[in-house]
C-alpha positions in Angstrom: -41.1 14.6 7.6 -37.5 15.7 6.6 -36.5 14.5 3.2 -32.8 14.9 3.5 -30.6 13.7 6.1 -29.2 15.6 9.0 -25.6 15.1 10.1 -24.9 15.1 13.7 -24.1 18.8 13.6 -27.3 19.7 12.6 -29.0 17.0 15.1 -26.6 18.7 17.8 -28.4 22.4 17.1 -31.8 21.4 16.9 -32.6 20.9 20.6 -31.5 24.4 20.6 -33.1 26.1 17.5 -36.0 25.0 18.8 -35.3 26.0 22.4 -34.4 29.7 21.5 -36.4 30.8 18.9 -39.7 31.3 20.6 -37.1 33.5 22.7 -35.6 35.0 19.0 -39.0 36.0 18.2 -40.2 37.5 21.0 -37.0 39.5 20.7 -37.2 40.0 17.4 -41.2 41.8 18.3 -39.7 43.5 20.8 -37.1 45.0 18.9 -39.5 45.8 15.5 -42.2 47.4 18.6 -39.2 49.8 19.8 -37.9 50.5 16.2 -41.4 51.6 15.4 -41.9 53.7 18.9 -38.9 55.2 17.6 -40.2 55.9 14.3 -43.7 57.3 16.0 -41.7 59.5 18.5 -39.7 61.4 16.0 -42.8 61.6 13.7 -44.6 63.7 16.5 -41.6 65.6 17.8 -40.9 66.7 13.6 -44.5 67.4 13.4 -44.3 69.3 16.6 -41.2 71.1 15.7 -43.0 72.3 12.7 -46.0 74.0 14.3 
């Protein structure tokens, strides 16, 4: 499937890539969902403030 060749570095970190980044992206939702609750909350309280 891969066309080039991987070192033993890259054969070391694999395991591992693969390992963490179903936890990377579940982290990476979870930090775009609370950026965006953020986002909302200061939204309402500016609209709020307003009126």
């Amino acid at each position: 499937i891969l066309l080039f060749p991987i070192n033993s570095y890259y054969s070391f970190l694999l395991p591992f890539i693969f390992y963490y980044f179903p936890l990377l992206h579940c982290y990476f939702i979870f930090l775009l969902a609370s950026f965006f609750l953020i986002i909302v909350i200061y939204l309402i309280s500016f609209f709020y403030s307003i009126t």
